[in-house]
N, C-alpha and C positions, 0 to 999 in steps of 0.2 A: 490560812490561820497563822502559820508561821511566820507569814511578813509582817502579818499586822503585830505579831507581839514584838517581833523585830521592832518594827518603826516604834512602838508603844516603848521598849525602852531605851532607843535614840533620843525622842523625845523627854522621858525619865531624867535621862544621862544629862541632856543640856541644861532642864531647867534647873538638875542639883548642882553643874557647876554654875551656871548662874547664881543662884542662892549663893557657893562658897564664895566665888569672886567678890559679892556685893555686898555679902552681909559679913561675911567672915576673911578678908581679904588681909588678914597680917600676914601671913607666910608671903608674900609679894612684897613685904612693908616691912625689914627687919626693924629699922633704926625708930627708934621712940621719944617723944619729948611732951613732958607735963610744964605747962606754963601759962601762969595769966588766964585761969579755966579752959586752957584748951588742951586737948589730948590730939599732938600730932605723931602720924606715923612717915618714915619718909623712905622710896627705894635704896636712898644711899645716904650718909653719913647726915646729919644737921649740923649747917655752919651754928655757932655759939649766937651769932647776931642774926638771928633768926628769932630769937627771944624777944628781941626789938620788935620786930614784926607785929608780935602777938599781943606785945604791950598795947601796940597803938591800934592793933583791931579792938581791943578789951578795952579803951577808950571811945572808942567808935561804936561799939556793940553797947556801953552801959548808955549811950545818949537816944538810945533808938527812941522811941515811941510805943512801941512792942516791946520792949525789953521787960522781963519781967523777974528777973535776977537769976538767972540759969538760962544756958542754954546747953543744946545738948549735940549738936554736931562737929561728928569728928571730923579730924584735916588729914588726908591722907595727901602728899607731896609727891608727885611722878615727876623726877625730875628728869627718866628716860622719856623722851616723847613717844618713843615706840610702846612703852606698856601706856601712856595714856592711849596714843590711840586704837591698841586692842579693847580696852573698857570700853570707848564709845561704840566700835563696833558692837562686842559683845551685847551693850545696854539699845543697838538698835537708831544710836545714833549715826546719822548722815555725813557730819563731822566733828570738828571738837571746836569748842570756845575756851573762853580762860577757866572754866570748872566744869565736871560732870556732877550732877548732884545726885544721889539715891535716897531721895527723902523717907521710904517707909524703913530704912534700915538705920539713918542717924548717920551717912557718912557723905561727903563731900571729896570728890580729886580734882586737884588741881594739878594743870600743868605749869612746870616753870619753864619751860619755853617760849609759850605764848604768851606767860605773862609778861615777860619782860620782851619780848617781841613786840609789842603793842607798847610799851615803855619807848625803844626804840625808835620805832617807827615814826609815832607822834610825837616826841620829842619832850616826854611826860606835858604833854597837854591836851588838854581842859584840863588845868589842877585842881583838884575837888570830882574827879570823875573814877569811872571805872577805864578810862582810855589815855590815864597816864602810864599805867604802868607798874602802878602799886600794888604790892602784896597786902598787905594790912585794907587797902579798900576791899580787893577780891575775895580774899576772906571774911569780912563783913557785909559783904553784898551776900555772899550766901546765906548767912546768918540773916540775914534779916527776911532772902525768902521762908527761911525754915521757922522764923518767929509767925509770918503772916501763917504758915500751916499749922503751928500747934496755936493762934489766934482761932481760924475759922474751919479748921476742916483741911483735910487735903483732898476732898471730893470739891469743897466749895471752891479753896484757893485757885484748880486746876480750870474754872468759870473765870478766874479775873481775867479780863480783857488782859494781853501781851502789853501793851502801853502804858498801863494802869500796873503792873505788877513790876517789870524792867525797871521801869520809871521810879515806882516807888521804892524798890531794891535800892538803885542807886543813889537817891536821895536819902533815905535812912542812912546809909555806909558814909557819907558822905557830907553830911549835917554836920556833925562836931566841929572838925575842922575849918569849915568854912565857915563857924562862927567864930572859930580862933582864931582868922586872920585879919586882920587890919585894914589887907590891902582887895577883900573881895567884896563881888559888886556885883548883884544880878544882874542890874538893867546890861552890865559888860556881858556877859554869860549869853543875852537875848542876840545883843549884836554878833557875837561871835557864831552863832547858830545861823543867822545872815550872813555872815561871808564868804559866801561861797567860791571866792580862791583861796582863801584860808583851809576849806575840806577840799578841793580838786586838788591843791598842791602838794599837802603832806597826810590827808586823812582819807578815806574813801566815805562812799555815800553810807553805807552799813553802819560802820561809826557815827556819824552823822547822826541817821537814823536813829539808835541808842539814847545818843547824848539829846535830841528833842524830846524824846520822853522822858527823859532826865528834867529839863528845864519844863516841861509841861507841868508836872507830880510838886516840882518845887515852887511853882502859881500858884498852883489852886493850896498847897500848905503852908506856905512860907508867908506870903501875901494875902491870900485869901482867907489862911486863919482854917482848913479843912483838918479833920483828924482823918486816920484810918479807917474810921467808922462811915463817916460823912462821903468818904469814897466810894464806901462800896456803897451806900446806898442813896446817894447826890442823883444817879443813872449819868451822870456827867458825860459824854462822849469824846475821844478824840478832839473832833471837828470844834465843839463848844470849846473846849478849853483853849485851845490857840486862840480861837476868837476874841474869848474875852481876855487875853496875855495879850494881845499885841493890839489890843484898842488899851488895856493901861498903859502899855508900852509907848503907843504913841500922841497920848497925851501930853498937854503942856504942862511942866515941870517947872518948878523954880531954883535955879542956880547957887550955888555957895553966897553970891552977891544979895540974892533977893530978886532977882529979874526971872521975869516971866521968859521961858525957852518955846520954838515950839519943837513940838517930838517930843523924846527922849535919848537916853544912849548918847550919841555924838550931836548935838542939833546942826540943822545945816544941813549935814551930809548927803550930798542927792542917794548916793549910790543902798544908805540902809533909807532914806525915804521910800524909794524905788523897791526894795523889798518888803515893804510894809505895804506898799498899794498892792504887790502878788503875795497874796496868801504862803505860808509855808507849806499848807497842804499842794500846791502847784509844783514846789520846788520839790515834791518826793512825789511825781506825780507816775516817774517808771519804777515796775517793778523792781523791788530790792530781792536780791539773790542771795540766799546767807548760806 
């Protein structure tokens, strides 16, 4: 009897630090900053142009879909990598990505290690993605999962297919700007997802991985004309939705002249010809390891 009350309050013991860690987690967080509706805490000091940051999430967060004028997730900053990666273990996580999220408490960590790790790496590109490197995206990637959870449920949201969720994540964070620029071009975005020494050279396949459901979620919205709504209940698959992206994809187009093209993207080109006759499902046909 006395082990089991032992172990009874081991057990006690972890899950109240858990609760403090997750739910109550300032004393780890001195430094504080109110800005642009967001309430951040950070392990150590806040640069000033951090502000900027938040500005252009608060831009990117009012263009969502979901947005519906508040939101409610805090930004906690770990700019030691050692206390992120205690969180994740703590939360049971395997490893850590550019944020931990704790959705039934209202708080989000990020690391700034890996975010700009991933800035570096890829050499901030995809511009318009989660794999440049930006803070102001990683921050509204989150937001926008926590908008789909106070949308449908955190029992329902946790049923979205990974593809369907990532994808949409990224494409809400990710919208605004890529209507503000000038110089952006889906059908480029398709090819780039085709070029596979473009990902062997500087990106790995996991990124890759990522950014196709990124460009999948912005098909079937952006061109197809789907709401959030129509996602979850289209039953869309994976599999369909490449299909019918890369049969618009390689359709005949007409040219700045007026001339009929064939393909898309670059016409001509053997090498994204060649990759439209193999499927993208082929091209992520081994196991990804995350």
């Amino acid at each position: 009897m006395k082990w089991v009350l032992l172990g009874l309050a081991v057990v006690v013991a972890l899950f109240g630090l858990y609760l403090s860690v997750f739910f109550l987690p300032y004393p780890l967080f001195l430094h504080h900053m109110e800005h642009a509706g967001f309430s951040v805490y950070s392990d150590r000091e806040i640069a000033e142009d951090f502000e900027l940051v938040l500005q252009d999430a608060r831009f990117r967060v009012e263009g969502m879909e979901l947005y519906r004028g508040s939101n409610h997730l805090r930004i906690f900053v770990c700019r030691s990598q050692r206390l992120f990666v205690y969180l994740n273990r703590l939360a049971g996580k395997g490893h850590g990505g550019q944020a931990l999220v704790i959705s039934v408490a209202g708080n989000a960590f990020f690391s700034e290690q890996v975010i700009e790790s991933v800035g570096r790496r890829n050499g901030g590109r995809p511009v318009h993605s989660r794999l440049e490197g930006s803070w102001s995206a990683a921050i509204a990637h989150e937001v926008a999962h926590d908008l789909v959870y106070s949308e449908v449920g955190y029992r329902k949201a946790r049923q979205i297919p990974v593809w369907i969720s990532e994808g949409f994540a990224d494409y809400s964070a990710n919208l605004v700007p890529a209507k503000e620029d000038p110089e952006y071009d889906f059908r480029e975005r398709i090819e780039l997802l085709l070029d596979g020494d473009c990902w062997r050279s500087t990106m790995g396949n996991v990124d890759r991985r990522h950014f196709r459901w990124h460009v999948l979620v912005e098909y079937l919205c952006s061109v197809k004309g789907l709401t959030f709504t129509d996602l979850m209940d289209a039953g869309v698959t994976e599999e369909s939705a490449e299909s019918q992206m890369m049969a618009w994809y390689s359709a005949p187009q007409l040219d700045d002249d007026g001339e009929l093209t064939v393909g898309s993207g670059s016409p001509g080109r053997e090498d994204v010809k060649s990759e439209i006759r193999n499927p993208i499902s082929e091209i992520f046909s081994n196991p990804i390891r995350t």
